[in-house]
Each structure stands twice: as C-alpha cells, then as structure tokens.
C-alpha positions as CSV (number, residue, x, y, z in Angstrom):
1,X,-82.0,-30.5,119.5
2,X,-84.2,-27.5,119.6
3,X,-87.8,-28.2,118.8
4,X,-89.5,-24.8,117.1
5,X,-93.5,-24.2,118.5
6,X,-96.4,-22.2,117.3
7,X,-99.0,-20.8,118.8
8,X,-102.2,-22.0,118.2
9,X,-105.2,-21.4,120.3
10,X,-108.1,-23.8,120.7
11,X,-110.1,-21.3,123.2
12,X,-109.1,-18.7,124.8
13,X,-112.0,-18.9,127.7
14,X,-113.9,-21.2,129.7
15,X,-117.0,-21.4,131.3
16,X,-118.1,-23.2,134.3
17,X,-121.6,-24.9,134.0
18,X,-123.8,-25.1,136.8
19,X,-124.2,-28.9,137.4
20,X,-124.1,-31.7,139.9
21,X,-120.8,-34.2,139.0
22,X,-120.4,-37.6,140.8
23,X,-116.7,-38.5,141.4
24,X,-116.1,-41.9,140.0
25,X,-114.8,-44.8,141.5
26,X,-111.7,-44.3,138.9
27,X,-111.2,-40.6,140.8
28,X,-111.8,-42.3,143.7
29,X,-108.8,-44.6,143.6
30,X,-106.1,-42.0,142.3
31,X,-107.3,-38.8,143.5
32,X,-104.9,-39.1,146.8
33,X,-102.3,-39.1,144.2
34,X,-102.9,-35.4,143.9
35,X,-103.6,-33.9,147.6
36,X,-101.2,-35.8,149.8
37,X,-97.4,-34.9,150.6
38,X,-96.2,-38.1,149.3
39,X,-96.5,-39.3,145.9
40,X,-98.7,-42.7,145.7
41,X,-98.3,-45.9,143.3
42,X,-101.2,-47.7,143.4
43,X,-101.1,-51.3,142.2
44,X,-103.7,-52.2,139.8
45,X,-104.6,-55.7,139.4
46,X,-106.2,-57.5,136.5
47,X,-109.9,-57.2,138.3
48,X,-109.2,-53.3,139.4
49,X,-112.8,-52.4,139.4
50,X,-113.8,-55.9,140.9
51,X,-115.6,-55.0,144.6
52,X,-113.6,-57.6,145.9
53,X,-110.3,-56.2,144.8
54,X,-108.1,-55.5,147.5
55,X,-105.6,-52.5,146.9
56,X,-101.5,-52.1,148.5
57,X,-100.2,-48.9,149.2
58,X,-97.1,-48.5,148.3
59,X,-95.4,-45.0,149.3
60,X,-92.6,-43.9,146.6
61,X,-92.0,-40.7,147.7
62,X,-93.5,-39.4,151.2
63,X,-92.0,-35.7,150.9
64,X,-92.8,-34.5,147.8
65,X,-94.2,-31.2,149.2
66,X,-97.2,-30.6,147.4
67,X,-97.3,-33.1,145.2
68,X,-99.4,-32.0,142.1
69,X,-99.8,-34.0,139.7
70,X,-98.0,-37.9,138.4
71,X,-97.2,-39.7,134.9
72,X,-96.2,-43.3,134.5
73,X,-94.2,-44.3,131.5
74,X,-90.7,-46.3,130.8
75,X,-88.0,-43.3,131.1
76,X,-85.1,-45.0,131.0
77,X,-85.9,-47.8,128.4
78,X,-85.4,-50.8,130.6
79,X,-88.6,-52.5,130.0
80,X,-90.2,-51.1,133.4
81,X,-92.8,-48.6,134.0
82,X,-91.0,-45.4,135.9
83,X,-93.0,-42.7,137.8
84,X,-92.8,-38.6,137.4
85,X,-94.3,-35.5,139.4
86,X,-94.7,-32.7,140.1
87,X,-94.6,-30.7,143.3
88,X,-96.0,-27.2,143.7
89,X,-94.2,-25.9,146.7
90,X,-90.9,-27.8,145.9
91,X,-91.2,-26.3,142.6
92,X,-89.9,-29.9,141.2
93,X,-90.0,-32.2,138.3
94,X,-88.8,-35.7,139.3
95,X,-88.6,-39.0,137.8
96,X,-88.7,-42.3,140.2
97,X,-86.3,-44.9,138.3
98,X,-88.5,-48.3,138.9
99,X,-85.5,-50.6,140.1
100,X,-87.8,-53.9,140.6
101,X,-86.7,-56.5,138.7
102,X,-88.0,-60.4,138.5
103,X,-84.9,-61.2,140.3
104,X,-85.7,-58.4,143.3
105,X,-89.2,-58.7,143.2
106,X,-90.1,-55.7,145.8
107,X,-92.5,-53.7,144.0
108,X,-91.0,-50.3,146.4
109,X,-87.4,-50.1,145.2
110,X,-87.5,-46.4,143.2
111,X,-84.2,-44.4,142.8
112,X,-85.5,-40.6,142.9
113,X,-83.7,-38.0,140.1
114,X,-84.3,-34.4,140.0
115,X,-84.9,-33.2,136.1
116,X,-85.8,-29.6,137.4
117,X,-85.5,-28.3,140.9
118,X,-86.6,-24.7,140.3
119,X,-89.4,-25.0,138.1
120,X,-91.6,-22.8,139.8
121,X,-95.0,-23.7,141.0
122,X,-94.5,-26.8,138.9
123,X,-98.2,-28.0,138.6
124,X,-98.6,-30.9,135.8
125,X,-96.0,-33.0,134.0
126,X,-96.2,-35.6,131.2
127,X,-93.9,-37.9,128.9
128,X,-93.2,-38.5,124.9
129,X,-91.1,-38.5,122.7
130,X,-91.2,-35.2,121.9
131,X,-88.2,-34.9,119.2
132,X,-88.3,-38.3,118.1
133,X,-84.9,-39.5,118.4
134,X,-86.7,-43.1,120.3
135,X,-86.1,-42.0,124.0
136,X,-88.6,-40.2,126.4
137,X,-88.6,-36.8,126.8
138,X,-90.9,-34.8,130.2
139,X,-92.8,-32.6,129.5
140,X,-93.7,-29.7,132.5
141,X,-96.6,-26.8,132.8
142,X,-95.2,-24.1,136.4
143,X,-98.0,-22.3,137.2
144,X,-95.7,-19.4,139.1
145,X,-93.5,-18.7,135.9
146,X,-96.5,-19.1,133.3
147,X,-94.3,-21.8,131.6
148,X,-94.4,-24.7,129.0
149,X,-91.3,-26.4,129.2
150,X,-90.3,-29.7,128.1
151,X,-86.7,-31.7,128.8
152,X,-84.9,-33.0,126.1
153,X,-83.7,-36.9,127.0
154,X,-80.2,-37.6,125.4
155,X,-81.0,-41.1,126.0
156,X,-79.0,-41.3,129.2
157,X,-81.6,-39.3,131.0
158,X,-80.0,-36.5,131.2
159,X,-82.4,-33.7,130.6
160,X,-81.7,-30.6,128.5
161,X,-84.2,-27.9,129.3
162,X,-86.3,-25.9,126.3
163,X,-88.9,-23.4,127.5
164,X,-91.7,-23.6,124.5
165,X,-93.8,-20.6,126.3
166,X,-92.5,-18.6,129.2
167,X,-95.6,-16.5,129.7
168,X,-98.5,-18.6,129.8
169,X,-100.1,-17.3,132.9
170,X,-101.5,-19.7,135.2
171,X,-100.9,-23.0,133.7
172,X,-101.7,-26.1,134.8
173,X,-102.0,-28.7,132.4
174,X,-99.5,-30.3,129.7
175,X,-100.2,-32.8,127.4
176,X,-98.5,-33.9,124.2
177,X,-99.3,-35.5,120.8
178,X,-99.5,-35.5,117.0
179,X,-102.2,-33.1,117.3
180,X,-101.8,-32.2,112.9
181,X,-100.9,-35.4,111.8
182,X,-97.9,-34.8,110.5
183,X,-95.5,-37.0,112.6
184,X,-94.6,-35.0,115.3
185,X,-95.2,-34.4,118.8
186,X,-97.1,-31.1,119.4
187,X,-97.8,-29.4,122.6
188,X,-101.3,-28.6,124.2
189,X,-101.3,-26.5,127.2
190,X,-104.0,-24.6,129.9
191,X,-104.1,-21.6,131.6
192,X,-106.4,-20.6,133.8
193,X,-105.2,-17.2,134.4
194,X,-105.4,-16.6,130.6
195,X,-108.4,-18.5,130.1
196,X,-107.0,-20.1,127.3
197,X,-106.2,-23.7,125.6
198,X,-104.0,-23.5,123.6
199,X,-101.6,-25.8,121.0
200,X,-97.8,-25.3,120.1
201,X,-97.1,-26.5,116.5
202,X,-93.8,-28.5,116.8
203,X,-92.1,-27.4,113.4
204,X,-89.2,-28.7,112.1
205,X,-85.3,-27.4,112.5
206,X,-84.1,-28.3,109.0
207,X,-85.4,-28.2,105.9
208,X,-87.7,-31.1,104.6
209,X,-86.8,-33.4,101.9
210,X,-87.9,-31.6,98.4
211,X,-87.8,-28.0,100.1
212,X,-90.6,-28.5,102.5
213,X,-93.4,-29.8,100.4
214,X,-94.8,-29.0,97.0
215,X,-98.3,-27.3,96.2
216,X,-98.4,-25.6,92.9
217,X,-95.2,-23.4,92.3
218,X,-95.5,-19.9,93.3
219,X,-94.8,-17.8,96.7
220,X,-92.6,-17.5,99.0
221,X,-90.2,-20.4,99.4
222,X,-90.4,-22.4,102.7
223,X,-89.0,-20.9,106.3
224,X,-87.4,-23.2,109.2
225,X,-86.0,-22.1,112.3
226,X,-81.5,-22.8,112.6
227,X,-80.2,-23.3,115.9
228,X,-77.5,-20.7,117.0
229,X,-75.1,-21.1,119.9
230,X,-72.7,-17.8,120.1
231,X,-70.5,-17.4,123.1
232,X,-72.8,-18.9,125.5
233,X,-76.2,-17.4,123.5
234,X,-78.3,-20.1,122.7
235,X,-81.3,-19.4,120.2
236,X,-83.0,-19.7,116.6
237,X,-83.0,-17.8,113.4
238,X,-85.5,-17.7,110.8
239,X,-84.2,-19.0,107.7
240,X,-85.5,-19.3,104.4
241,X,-84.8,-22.5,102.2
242,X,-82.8,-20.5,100.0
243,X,-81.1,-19.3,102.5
244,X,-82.2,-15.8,103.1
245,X,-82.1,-14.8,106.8
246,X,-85.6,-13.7,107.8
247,X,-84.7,-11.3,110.5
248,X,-82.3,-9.1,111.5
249,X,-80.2,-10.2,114.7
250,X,-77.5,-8.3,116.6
251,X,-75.2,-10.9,118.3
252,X,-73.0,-9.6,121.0
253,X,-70.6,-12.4,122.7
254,X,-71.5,-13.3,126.9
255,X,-68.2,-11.6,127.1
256,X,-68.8,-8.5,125.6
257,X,-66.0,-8.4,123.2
258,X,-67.2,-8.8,120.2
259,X,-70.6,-7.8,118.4
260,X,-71.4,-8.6,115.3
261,X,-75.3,-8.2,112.8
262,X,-76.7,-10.3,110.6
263,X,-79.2,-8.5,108.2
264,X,-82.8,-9.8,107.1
265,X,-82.5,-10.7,103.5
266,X,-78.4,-11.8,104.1
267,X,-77.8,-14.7,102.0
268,X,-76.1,-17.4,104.3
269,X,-74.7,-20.6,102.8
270,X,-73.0,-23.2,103.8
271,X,-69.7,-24.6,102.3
272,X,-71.2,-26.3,100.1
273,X,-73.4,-24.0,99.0
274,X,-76.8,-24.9,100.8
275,X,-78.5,-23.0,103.0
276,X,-77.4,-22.7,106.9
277,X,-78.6,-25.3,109.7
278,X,-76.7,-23.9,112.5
279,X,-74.2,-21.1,113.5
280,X,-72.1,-21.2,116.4
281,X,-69.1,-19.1,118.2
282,X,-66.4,-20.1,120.5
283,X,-63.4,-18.7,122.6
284,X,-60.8,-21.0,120.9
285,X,-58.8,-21.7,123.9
286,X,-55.7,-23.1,121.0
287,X,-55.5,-20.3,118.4
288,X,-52.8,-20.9,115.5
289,X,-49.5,-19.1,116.2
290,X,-48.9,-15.7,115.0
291,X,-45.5,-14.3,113.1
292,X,-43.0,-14.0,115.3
293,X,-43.3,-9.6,115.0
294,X,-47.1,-10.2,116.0
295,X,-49.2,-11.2,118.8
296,X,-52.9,-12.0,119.6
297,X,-54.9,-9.2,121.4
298,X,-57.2,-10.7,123.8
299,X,-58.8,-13.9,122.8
300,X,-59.8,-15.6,119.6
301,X,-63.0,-16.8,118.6
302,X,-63.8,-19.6,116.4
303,X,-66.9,-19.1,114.0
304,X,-68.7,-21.7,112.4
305,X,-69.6,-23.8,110.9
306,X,-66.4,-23.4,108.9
307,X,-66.7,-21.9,105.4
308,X,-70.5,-20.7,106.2
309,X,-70.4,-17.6,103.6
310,X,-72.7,-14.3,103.9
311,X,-73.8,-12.1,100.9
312,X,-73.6,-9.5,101.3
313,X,-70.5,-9.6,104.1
314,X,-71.7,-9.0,108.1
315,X,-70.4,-6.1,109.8
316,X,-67.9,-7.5,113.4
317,X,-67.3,-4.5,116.3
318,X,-64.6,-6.1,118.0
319,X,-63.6,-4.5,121.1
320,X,-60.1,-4.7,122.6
321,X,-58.4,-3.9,125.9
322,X,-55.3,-1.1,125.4
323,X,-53.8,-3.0,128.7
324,X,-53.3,-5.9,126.7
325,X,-51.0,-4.6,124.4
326,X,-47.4,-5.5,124.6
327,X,-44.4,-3.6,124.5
328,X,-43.9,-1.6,120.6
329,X,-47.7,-2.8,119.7
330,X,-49.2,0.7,118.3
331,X,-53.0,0.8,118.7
332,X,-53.5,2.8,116.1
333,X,-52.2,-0.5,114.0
334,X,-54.3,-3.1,115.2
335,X,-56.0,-5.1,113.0
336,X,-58.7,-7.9,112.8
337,X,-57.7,-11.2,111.1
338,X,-59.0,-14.5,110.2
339,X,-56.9,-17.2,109.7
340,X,-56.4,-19.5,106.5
341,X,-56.3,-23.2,106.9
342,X,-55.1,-23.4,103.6
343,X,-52.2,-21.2,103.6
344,X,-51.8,-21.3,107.6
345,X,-51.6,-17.5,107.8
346,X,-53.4,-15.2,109.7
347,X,-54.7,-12.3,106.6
348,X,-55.6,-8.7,107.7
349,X,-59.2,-7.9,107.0
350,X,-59.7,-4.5,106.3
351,X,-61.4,-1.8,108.7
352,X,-61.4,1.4,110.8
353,X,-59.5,1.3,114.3
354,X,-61.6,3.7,117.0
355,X,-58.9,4.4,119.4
356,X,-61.4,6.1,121.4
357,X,-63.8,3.6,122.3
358,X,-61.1,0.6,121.7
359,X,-62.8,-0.9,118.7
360,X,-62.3,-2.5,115.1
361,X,-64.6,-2.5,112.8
362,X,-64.4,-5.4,109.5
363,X,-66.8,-6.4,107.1
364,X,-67.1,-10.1,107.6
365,X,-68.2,-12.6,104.7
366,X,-67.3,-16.0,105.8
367,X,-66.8,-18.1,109.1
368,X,-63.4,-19.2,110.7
369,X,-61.3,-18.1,113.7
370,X,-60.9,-14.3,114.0
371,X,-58.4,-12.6,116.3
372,X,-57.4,-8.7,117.1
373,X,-53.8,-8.9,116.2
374,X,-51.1,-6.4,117.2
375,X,-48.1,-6.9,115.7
376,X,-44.5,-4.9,117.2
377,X,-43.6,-1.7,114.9
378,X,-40.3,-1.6,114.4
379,X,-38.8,2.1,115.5
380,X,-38.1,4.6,113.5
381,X,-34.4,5.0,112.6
382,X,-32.4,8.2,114.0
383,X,-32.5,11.2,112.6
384,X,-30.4,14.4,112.9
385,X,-31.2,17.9,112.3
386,X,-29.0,20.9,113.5
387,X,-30.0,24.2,114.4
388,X,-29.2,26.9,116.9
389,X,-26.0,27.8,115.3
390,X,-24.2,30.9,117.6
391,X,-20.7,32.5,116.9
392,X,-19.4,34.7,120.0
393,X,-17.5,37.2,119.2
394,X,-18.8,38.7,115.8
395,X,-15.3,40.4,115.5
396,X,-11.9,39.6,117.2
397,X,-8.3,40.5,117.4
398,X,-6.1,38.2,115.6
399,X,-5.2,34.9,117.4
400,X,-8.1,35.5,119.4
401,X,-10.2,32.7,120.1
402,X,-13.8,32.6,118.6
403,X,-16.6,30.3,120.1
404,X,-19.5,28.2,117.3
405,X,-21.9,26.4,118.8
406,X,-24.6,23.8,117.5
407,X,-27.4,21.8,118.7
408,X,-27.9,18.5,117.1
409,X,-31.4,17.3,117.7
410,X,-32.7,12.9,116.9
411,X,-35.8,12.9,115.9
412,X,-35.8,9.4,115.4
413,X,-37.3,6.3,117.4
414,X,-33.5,4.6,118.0
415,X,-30.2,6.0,119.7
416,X,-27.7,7.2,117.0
417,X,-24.4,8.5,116.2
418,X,-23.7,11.7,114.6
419,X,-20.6,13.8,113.2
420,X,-20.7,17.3,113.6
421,X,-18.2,19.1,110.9
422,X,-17.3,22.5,111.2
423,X,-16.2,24.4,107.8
424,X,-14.1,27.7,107.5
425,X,-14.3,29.1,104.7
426,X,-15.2,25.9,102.5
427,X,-12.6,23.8,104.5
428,X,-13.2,21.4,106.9
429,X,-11.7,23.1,109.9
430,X,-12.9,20.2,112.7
431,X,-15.2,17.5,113.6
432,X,-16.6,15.9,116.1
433,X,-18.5,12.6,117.4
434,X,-21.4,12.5,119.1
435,X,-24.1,9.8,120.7
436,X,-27.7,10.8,121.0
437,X,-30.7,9.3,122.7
438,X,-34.1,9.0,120.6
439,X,-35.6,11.9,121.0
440,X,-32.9,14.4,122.8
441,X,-30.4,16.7,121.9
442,X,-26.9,17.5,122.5
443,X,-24.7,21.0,121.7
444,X,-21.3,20.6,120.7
445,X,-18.8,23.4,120.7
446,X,-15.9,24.1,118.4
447,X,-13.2,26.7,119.1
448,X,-10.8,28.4,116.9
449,X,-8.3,30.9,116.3
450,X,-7.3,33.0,113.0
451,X,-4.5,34.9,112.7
452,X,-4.6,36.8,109.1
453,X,-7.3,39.7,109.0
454,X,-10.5,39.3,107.5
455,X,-14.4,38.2,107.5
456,X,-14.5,34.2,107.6
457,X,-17.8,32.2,106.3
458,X,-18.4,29.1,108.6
459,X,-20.6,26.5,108.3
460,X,-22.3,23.2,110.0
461,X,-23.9,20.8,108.2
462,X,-26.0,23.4,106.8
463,X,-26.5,26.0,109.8
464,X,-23.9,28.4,108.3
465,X,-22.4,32.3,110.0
466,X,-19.6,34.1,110.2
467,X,-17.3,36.0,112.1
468,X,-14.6,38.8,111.6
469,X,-10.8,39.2,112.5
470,X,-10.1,42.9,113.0
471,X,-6.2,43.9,112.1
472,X,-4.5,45.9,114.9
473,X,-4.6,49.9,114.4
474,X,-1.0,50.9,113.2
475,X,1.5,52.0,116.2
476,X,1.7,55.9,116.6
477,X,5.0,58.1,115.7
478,X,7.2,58.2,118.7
479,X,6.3,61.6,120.7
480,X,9.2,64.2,119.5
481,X,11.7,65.1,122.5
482,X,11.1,68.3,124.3
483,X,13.5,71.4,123.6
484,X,16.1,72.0,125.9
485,X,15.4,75.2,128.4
486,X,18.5,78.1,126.9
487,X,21.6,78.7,129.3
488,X,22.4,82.1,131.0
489,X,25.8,83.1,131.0
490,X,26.9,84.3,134.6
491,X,28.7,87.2,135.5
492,X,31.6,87.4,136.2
493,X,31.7,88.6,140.3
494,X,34.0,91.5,140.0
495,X,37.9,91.4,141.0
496,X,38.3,92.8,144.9
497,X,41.7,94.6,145.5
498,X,43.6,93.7,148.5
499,X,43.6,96.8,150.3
500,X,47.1,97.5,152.4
C-alpha cells in the first residue's frame, strides 16, 4: 500500500539561543548510543536513576559505522522489544531481531537484517504503524539524499520502500504520529539545511465511507490519490470521487512499446460503475491464441483492472518492430486488438498505421489485453495481360511463312497458367499453353503460312494486326525466235575445156 503525504510546514527556521545547557543524567546514559561505532543496548532496571544502580553493557552491533541514531520497539510481533539504527557512513537502516527468550535467557542473542543498505547518509530512524494494517512499519530521515522515507512491513518483515520527500535537504530527524487526529499516522520531519520542520499529512488511497465526509453540500467533490503500477512504473493519480481524473498523465511502458494519455477531466469507472482505485499494465506472458491466418506482433499487454471504462476513450501509440513480422504479414495491415472474454475473439480497434515511424494509433475506452496483430494476406490471384503484338513480314509470297509474336505479362501475386489463341481472320488458327511466375513475363510465337492472295486480320486475345499475301506477277510472253540470216546462191565456177 501506498500512503499519499502533504506538505505542511511547522517552521521553516530556527534559531539558536545563547544559553548555558547541562546534559542530564538521562543524556548521560544513552548519549554513547549515538557517537560510538557499535550500536549499544543498555539495560534498564526498575531503579534506573537509583545512584546505586549498576549498568551491563551489552554490544549488539560493534561495526555499525557511524552509528547515528537507535529505536526500540517489537518489529516482528513476537512479544519482544527489537532494536533499529541508523548508520551515517554505512548509509544503513537495520533492525536487530531480539532472539532472547525465557527459555535462552542471554539478553545478547540479536539476529541483524538490512531494511535499506543504500540509504544515503542515513541519520535518524523510527517505528509505527504507519498504514495501519497492525504490523510495524520504519520509518528513515538520509541526510545525503534529503529524504523522508518510510518501509512498508507486510507483516513478514519484509520491507517495501516509499519515499514521502526526496528533497528535504539536510534532514535529520523523523518522527511519526496522529499529528490531525484523524486516525492516521502522519510524518514530521527536520532539516537543517532547509531550516525547516515540517509535517506530511498521511491522506487516504481510497475514498472514505459517504464520499469523504459531509459539510454543507456545495463544491467540488472530494479527491484521493489511486495507485498505478504500468509496466514496471509505479505511482499515483489524482482522482476525483466521481471519478474524474485530476491531471493529465502520459504513460509510456519500461519497454518503450507502448504509450498511452490519460486526460484531466477523463471520466474513469470501474466495472461496476464506481470510480477507479487502481490501474495497472502487464506483459501478459500467456496471451489468447490468434486465428490461425493471424499472429501476435511483439508482446501483449494486459490492462486492468478489467472492464475499467474511460469517457471519453484514451488515445494508445503502440510501436512495433517491422523484423517481427512473419512471412505474407503486410505492415500496412497491422492492427491493434483487444480481446473479448466473452466471445473469445480478438476485435480490431480502429486506427491509423505510421509505417514510417512503426506505429498504431487507437482510441482506447476500456481495459483488457491489447495486442499488435498481423494477420497473413492471402496473394493476389494471377493475372494476364498481352501486349507487344509484332507480325514480320507485313507482306509475303504465298506459302510463305509469317512470324506473330506476343508477350503475356502476370500481374498477379500467384504463378498461373495461361492460353494464348491466335485468330485469322475470325478463326481460331492456334493456341498455345503457357506457365508464368507472379510477376514475369513470357513471349510466345506462332507461325503460319497462307497460300490464297490477300490482306488477313489476326488477332490475340485482344492485341490484333495484320499482314498481307502478295499474288505472284504473271509469267512474261515467251521471247519471239530470231529471223533466219537469207541464203546466197553460189555461182556456178565455170566449165574448163580439156585442152588437146
């Protein structure tokens, strides 16, 4: 339990008279409790102040550097009177556990048990009840830190720690008691640094019966402080009894994940409708199982208490790590959820996704477990586009072959299969099969042959062209023959006559 102090100063400086003091015989006897090493018990009998009293010295602690200052009360409940200290240059609080008994009568037997080992300068140290829960509670004053700091017994004497003033420069006294009257354990503390006495007002942690007293009607309905424990982050918020925050907090997690503000004037209620005592946050190490398609991003954290409601709804920052993502996640589709105990599902809250600084942001209005949640898109199907379409040649003999080409493109997010048609004319000519990778493209290449003259229209699945087949010029007439060259007739060589 967290006890909530105010201030209140008795004086805030001292004076030093001039004057002559004689120590007492009652200094006398217990000043050595305050200047040696060792921390003395001094037996009292029932004639203590007798002159004929004779004193035992009984050493319970003999290095106890600096030993400042020594409280006796029953710690631990056993019916025994305990010892604490405090020890300026060991910077302790300790608490002696008195172990004599009637059946081991040796008045020496102590069993020593750190409370606070690094209180600084710790210079004075008392004992009460402070929270009354019927146990004993220390109470400390360290000089070197300027604090007021008191330990919280759970009743096994083990010691929760709960600074009341961290700045009370140069303490050195504590004391406690029901300094108002109104049946509760305030503080009273001095400091001679600051010059001051001063009282804390112990007020309560929860509302009082009734609303916190009554007094006329009118004004502003009773405050009280709420304990808040938020990834680690212990502390108190001002609430009203109505249950309007009195403050504005920003909560960020020890972890730095998630951030989240809480507005003055929020209404915060608890499941029943009253107003808050507490608010808490937690790494749930367990989280409830996700769809099977989904996963949880990170870590979740638990809110509570559970069903705690907030008018108007808290704005969460939850931050995420883009390493964390699995396989087909999208960051772009993250989302914050809570989760339903009633229906057992996890139900997207909506928000904004800042991929550039890895954060969510959701409007909050009640307490449960919370999660980043990425869940696995599934991909796109494949799909086919063709373009690209070429014909080579434009023109051709007949029974010449002509060349179309296509490229068939997936756009899609899976590996498909596609059928490429070719049409001539209106009629499916050929076809063929193809397999294509998300995201590629293939060409395919048909190649025909037309015999009969003419221009022909083709087509592929909506790329369309055409080419032409060129008839053959006509043959040219056959060359006509030469003419013959015209014969010569020959003389005739003339007779010769024999001659006798």
């Amino acid at each position: 339990m967290k006890m909530i102090y105010a201030r209140r100063n008795i004086l805030t400086m001292t004076r030093r008279m001039p004057g002559i003091f004689r120590r007492s015989s009652f200094l006398t006897l217990f000043g050595r409790c305050l200047i040696t090493a060792g921390l003395l018990l001094l037996l009292i009998p029932q004639s203590a102040f007798a002159t004929d009293t004779i004193w035992a010295e009984h050493i319970i602690d003999s290095d106890f550097q600096t030993a400042i200052s020594v409280y006796a009360i029953d710690v631990d409940g056993d019916g025994d009177i305990d010892v604490l200290g405090a020890a300026w240059n060991a910077d302790d609080i300790t608490w002696w556990e008195n172990d004599h008994t009637k059946a081991n009568d040796d008045p020496t037997k102590f069993t020593e048990h750190t409370i606070n080992g690094d209180f600084v300068g710790a210079w004075s140290v008392y004992a009460a009840d402070v929270d009354g829960d019927g146990d004993i509670d220390v109470l400390g004053a360290a000089g070197g830190e300027g604090d007021i700091t008191w330990w919280e017994n759970d009743g096994s004497q083990n010691f929760t720690e709960h600074t009341i003033n961290g700045a009370f420069a140069g303490v050195s006294s504590v004391y406690a008691i029901d300094v108002d009257s109104d049946g509760d354990i305030d503080v009273l503390g001095a400091a001679s640094t600051d010059n001051e006495i001063t009282w804390w007002e112990n007020t309560p942690t929860v509302p009082s019966p009734g609303g916190g007293g009554g007094g006329g009607g009118g004004g502003a309905p009773p405050t009280y402080y709420i304990e808040t424990d938020l990834a680690g982050i212990t502390g108190e918020l001002l609430i009203s009894s109505t249950g309007e925050i009195q403050e504005t907090i920003t909560v960020t997690a020890e972890d730095g994940m998630v951030t989240f503000t809480l507005p003055q004037g929020t209404i915060a209620s608890d499941i029943d409708g009253s107003p808050l005592s507490s608010l808490d946050m937690t790494v749930d190490e367990n989280p409830p199982s996700t769809p099977d398609d989904a996963s949880i991003i990170g870590i979740a954290y638990d809110f509570g208490p559970d069903g705690a409601t907030f008018d108007p709804a808290l704005t969460f920052d939850c931050s995420y790590n883009p390493a964390d993502l699995p396989e087909g996640v999208a960051e772009e589709d993250l989302v914050l959820a809570y989760y339903d105990e009633e229906t057992g599902d996890w139900v997207e809250l909506e928000g904004t996704v800042d991929t550039d600084n890895n954060m969510i942001t959701v409007l909050v209005d009640h307490f449960t477990t919370f999660a980043v949640i990425g869940a696995v898109t599934p991909p796109a199907p494949a799909a086919f586009s063709v373009s690209n379409l070429s014909v080579t040649p434009l023109e051709v003999q007949p029974d010449r072959v002509v060349t179309i080409s296509i490229s068939v493109a997936n756009s899609g997010g899976t590996e498909g299969s596609y059928s490429a048609a070719l049409k001539i004319n209106g009629v499916k000519e050929a076809e063929k099969s193809l397999i294509i990778a998300a995201g590629t493209s293939q060409d395919v290449s048909f190649r025909v042959r037309k015999a009969d003259p003419g221009n022909y229209t083709i087509s592929v699945d909506g790329s369309s062209g055409s080419f032409t087949v060129v008839a053959p010029a006509p043959a040219p007439p056959p060359a006509a023959p030469a003419p013959l060259p015209e014969e010569k007739e020959v003389p005739e060589a003339p007779t010769q006559l024999d001659s006798y």
